[in-house]
DRENNUNU-211619 format. One line per 8 residues: number of its first residue (from 1); their letters; for each residue x, y, z of N, C-alpha, C. Coordinates in steps of 0.02 Angstrom, whole numbers, plus 32768, in hexadecimal, padded with zeros to 4 digits. Example, Ala and Ser with C-alpha at 12.3 -4.5 7.8 and 13.67 -1.06 7.14 Angstrom:
# residues 2
1> AS> 8294:7EE4:8186:8267:7F1F:8186:8294:7F5B:8186; 8282:7F90:8162:82AC:7FCB:8165:8285:8002:818A
END
This chain:
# residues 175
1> XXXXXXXX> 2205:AA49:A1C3:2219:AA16:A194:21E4:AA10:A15D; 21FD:AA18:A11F:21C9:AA0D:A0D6:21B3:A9C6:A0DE; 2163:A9C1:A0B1:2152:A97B:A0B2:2166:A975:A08D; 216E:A938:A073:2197:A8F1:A03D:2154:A8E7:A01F; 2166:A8ED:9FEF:2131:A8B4:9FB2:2115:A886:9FCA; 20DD:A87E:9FC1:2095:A836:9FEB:2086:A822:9FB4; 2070:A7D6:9FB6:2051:A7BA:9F7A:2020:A78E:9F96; 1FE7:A79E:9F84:1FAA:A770:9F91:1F8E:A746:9F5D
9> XXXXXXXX> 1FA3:A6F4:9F7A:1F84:A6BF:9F48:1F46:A6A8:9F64; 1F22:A6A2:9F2A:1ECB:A671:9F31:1EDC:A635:9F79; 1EC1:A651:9FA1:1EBA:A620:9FE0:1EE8:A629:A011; 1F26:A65A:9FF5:1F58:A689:A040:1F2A:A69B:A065; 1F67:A6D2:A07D:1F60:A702:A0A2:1F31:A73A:A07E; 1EFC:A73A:A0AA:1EBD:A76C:A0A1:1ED4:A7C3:A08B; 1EB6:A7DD:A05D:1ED0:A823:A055:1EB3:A84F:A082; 1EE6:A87F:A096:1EC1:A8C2:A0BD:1E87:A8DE:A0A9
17> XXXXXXXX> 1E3C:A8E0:A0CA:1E11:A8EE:A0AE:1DE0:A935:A0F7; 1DBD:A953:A0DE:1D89:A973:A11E:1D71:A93C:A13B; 1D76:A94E:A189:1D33:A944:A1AA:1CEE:A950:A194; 1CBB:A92D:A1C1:1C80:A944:A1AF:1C78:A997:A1CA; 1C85:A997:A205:1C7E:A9E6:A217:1CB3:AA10:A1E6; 1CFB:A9F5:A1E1:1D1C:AA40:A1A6:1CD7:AA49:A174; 1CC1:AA0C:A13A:1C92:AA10:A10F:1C42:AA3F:A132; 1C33:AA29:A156:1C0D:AA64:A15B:1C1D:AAA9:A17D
25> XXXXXXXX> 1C3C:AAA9:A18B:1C5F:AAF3:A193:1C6B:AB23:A16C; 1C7A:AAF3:A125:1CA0:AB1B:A0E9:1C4B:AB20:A0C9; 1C1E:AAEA:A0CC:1BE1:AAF4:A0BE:1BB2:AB39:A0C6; 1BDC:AB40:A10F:1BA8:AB68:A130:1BC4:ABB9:A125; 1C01:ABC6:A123:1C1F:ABE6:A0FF:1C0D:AC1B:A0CA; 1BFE:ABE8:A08A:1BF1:ABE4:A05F:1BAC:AC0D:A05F; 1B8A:AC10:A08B:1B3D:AC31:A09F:1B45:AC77:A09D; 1B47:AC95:A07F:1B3C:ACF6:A086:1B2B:AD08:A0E3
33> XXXXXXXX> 1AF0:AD0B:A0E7:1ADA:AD13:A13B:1AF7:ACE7:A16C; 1B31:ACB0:A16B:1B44:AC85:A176:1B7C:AC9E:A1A2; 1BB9:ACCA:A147:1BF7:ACB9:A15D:1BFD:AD01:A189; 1BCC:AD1C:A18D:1BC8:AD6C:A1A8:1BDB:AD64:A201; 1BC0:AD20:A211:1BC5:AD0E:A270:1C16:ACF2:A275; 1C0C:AD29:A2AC:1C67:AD14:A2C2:1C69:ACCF:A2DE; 1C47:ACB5:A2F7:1C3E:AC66:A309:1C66:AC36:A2DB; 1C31:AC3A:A2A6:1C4A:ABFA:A264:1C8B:AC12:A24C
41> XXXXXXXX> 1C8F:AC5B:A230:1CD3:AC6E:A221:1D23:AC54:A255; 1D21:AC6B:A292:1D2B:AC45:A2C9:1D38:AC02:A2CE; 1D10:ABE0:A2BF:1D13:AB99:A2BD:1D2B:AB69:A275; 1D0B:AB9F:A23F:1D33:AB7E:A200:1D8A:AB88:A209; 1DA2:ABD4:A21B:1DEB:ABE0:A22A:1E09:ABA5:A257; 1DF2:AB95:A28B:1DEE:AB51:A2B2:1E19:AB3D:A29C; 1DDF:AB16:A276:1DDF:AADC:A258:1E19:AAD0:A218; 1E21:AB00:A1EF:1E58:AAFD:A1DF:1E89:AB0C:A1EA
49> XXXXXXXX> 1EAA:AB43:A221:1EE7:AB49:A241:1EEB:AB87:A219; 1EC5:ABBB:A208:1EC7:ABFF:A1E4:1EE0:AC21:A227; 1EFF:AC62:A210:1F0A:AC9F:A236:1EC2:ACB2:A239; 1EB7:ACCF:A26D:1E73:AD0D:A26E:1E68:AD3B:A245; 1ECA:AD5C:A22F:1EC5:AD9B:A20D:1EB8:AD71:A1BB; 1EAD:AD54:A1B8:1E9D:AD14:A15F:1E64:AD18:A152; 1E57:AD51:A10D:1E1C:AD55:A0F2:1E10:AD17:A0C1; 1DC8:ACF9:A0C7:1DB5:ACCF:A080:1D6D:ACE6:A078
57> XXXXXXXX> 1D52:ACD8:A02D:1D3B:ACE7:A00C:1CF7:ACB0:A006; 1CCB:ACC3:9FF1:1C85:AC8F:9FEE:1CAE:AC4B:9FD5; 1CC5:AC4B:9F99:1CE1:AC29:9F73:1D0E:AC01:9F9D; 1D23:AC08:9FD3:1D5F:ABE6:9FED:1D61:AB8C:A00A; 1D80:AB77:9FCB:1D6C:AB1C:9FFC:1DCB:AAEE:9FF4; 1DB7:AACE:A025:1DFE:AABA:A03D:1DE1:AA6C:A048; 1E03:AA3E:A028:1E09:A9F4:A024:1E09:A9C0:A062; 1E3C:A9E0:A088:1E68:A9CC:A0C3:1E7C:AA06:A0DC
65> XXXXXXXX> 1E7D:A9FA:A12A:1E8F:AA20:A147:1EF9:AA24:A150; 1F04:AA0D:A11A:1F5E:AA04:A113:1F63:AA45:A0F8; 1F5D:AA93:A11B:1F7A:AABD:A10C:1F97:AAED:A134; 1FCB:AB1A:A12A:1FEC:AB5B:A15B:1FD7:AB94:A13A; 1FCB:ABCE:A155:1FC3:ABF3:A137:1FD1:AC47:A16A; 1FF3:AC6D:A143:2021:ACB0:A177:1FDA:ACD0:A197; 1FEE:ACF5:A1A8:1FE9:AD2E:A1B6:1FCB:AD65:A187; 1F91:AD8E:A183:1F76:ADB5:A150:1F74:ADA0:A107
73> XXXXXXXX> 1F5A:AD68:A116:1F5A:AD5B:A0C6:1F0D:AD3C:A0A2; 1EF9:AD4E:A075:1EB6:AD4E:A05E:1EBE:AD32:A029; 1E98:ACF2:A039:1E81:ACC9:A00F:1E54:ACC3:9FC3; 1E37:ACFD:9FD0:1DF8:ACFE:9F9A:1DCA:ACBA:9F8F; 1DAF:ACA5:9F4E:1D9D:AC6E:9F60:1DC5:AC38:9F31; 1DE9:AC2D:9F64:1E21:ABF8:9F47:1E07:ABBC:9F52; 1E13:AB7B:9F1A:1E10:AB2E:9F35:1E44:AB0B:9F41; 1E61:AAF0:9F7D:1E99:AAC8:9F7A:1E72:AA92:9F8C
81> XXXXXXXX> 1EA1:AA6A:9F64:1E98:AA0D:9F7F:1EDC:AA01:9FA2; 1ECD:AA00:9FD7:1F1D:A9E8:A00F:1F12:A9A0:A019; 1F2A:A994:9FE6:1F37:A93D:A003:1F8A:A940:A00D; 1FB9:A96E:A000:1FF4:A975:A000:1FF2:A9CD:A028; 2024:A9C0:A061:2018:AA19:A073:2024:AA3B:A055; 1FFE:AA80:A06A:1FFE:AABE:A04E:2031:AADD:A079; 2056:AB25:A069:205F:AB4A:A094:205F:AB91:A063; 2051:ABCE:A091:2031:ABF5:A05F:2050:AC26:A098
89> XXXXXXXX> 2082:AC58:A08B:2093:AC88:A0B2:2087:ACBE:A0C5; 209C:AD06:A0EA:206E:AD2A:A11E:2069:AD5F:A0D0; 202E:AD96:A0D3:2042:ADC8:A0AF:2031:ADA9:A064; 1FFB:AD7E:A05E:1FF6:AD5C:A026:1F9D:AD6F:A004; 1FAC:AD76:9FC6:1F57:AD79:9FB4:1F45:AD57:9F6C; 1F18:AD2D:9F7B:1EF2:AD0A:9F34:1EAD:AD3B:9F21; 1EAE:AD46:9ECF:1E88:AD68:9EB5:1E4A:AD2E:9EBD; 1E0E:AD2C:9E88:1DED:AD12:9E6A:1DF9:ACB6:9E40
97> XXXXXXXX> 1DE0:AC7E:9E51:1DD2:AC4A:9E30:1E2E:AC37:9E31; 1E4B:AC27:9E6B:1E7F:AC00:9E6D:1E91:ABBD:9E7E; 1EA4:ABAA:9E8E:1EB3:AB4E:9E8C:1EF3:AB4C:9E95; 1F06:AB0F:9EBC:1F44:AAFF:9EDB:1F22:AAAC:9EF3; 1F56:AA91:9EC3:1F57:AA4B:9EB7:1F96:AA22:9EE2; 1F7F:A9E3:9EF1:1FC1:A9D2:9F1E:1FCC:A985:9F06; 1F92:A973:9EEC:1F94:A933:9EC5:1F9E:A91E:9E7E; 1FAD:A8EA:9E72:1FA8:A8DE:9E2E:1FB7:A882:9E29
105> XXXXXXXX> 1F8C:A873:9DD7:1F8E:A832:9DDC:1FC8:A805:9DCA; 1FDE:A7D9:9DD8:2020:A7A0:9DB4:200B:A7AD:9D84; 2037:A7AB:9D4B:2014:A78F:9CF7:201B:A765:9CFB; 2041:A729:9D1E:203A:A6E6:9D17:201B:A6AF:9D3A; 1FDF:A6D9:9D64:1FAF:A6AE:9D98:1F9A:A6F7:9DA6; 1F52:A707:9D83:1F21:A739:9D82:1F0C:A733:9DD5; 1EFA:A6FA:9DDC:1EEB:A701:9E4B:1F0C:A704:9E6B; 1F59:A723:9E5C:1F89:A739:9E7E:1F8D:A781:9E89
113> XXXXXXXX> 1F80:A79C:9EBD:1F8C:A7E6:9ECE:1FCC:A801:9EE3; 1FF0:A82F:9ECC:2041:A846:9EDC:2034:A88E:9EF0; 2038:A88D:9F30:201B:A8DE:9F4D:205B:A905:9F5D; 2073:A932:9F49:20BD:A96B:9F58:20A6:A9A2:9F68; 20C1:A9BF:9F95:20AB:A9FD:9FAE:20C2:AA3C:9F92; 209F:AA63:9FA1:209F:AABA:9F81:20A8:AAE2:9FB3; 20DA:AB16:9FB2:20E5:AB44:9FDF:2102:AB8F:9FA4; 20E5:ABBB:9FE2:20D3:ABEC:9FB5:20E6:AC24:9FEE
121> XXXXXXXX> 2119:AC49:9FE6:2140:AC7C:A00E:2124:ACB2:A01B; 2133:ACE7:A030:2111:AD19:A05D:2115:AD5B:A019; 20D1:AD8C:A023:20CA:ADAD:9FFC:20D3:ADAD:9FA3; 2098:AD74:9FA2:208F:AD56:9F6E:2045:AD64:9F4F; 2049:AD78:9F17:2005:AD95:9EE6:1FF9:AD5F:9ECB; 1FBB:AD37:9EDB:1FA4:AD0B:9EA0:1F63:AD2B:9E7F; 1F6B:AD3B:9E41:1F3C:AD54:9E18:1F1A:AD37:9E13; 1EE1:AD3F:9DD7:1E96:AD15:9DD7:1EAA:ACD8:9D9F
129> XXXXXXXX> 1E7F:ACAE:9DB2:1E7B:AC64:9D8B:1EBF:AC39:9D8C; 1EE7:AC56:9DBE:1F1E:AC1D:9DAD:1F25:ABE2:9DC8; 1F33:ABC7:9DB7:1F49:AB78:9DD8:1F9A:AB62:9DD9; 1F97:AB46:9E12:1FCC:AB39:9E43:1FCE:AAED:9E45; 1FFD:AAC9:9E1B:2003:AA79:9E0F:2033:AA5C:9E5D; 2031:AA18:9E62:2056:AA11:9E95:209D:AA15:9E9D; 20CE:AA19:9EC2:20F8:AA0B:9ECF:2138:AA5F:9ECA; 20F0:AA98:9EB5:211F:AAC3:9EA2:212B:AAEA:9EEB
137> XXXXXXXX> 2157:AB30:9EDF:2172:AB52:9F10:2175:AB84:9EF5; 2151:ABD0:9F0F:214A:ABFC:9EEF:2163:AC3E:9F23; 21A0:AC67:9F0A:21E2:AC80:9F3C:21A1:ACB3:9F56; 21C0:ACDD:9F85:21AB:AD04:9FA5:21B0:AD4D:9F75; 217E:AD8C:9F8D:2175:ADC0:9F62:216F:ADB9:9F0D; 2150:AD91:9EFC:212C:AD83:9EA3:2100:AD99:9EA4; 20EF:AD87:9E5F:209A:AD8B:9E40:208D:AD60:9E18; 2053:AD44:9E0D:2057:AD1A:9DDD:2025:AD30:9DC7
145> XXXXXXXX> 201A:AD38:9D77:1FF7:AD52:9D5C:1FC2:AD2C:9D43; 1F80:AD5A:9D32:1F3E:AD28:9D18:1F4C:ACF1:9CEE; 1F17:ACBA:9D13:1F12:AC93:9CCA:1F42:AC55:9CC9; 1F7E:AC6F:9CF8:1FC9:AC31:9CF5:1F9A:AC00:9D03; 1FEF:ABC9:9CF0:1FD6:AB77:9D08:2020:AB76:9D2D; 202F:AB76:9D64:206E:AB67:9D8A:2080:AB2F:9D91; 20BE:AB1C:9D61:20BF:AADC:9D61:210F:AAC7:9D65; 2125:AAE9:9D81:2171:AAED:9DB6:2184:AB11:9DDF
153> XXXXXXXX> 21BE:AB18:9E0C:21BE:AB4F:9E32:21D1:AB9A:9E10; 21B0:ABDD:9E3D:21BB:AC10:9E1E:2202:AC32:9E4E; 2221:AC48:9E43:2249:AC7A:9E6F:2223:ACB9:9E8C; 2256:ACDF:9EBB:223D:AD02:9EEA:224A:AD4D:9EB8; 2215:AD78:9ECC:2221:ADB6:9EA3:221B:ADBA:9E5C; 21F2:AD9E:9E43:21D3:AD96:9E01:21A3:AD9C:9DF7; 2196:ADB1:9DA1:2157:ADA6:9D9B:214E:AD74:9D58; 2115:AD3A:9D64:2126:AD13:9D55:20D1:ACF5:9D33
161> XXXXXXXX> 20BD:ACE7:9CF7:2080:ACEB:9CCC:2093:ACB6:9C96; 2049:AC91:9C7B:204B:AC76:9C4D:203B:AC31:9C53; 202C:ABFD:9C34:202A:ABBE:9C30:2062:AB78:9BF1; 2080:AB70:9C14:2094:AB6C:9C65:20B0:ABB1:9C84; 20BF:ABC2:9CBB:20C3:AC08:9CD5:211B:AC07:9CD6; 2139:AC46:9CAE:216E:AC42:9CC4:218F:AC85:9CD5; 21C2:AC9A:9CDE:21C4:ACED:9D06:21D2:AD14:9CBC; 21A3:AD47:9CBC:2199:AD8C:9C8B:21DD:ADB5:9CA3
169> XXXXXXX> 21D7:ADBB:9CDF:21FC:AE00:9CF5:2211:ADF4:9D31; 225D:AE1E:9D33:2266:AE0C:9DA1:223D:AE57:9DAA; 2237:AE5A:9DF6:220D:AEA0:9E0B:2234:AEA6:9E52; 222C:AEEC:9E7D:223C:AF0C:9E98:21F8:AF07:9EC1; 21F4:AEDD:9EF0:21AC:AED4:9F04:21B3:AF14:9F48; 218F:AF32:9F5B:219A:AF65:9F95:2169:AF68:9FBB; 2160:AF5A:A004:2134:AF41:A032:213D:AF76:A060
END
């Protein structure tokens, strides 16, 4: 079952945030000689509910632990803020300096948080620098090309670039 739209007002319900141990994990991580011990690696996957076979990258930091994520799929060093879930499917890979957003503010009460979730289908290319706004859905076998700002859903079998990002081309994706 998909999550529903959350809204966090000044003095609600608390937003999904790390533990102290996720935070140093991702800290420790972050260490060259660090992320090399199967231990912490081990224990950061844990901690967020990663596959084993789920590569990430020095760069890799995660908000909340509100995410799914397949099967062979490499992260690079992506930032999500999961205050709204993620789901990110098997057969998936992020280039360089990506982002996947799940929040955003009311315009009409700035200390209002409206968190929608992002899900993102199986054998999916996210190129470098893009960003991923909330609430979108991005089909299975795409690409999204450098540089986008995703700021609706994309369909499946496309390729899809630009700011805002919208589909260039359908493709013949072959796995």
């Amino acid at each position: 079952m998909e999550e529903k739209v959350k809204i966090y007002k000044l003095g609600g319900a608390k937003r999904p945030k790390n533990t102290f141990k996720q935070r140093l994990l991702l800290r420790m991580y972050s260490v060259p000689i660090l992320n090399r011990m199967k231990w912490v690696k081990r224990a950061l996957y844990k901690e967020f509910n990663l596959p084993l076979s789920t590569s990430i990258n020095k760069g890799f930091y995660c908000s909340a632990p509100n995410i799914e994520v397949g099967e062979n799929t490499g992260l690079g060093n992506l930032y999500i803020r999961a205050i709204g879930k993620v789901t990110i499917g098997r057969n998936c890979s992020f280039s360089y300096n990506n982002m996947i957003l799940t929040g955003t503010h009311d315009f009409s009460d700035f200390s209002t948080v409206i968190a929608k979730p992002v899900t993102i289908g199986d054998n999916v290319w996210i190129t470098s620098n893009v960003t991923i706004l909330p609430g979108v859905t991005i089909g299975s076998n795409t690409v999204i090309g450098a540089g986008s700002v995703v700021t609706r859903d994309i369909p499946s079998g496309v390729f899809a670039a630009g700011n805002p990002c919208k589909v260039i081309k359908l493709i013949d994706f072959k796995k």
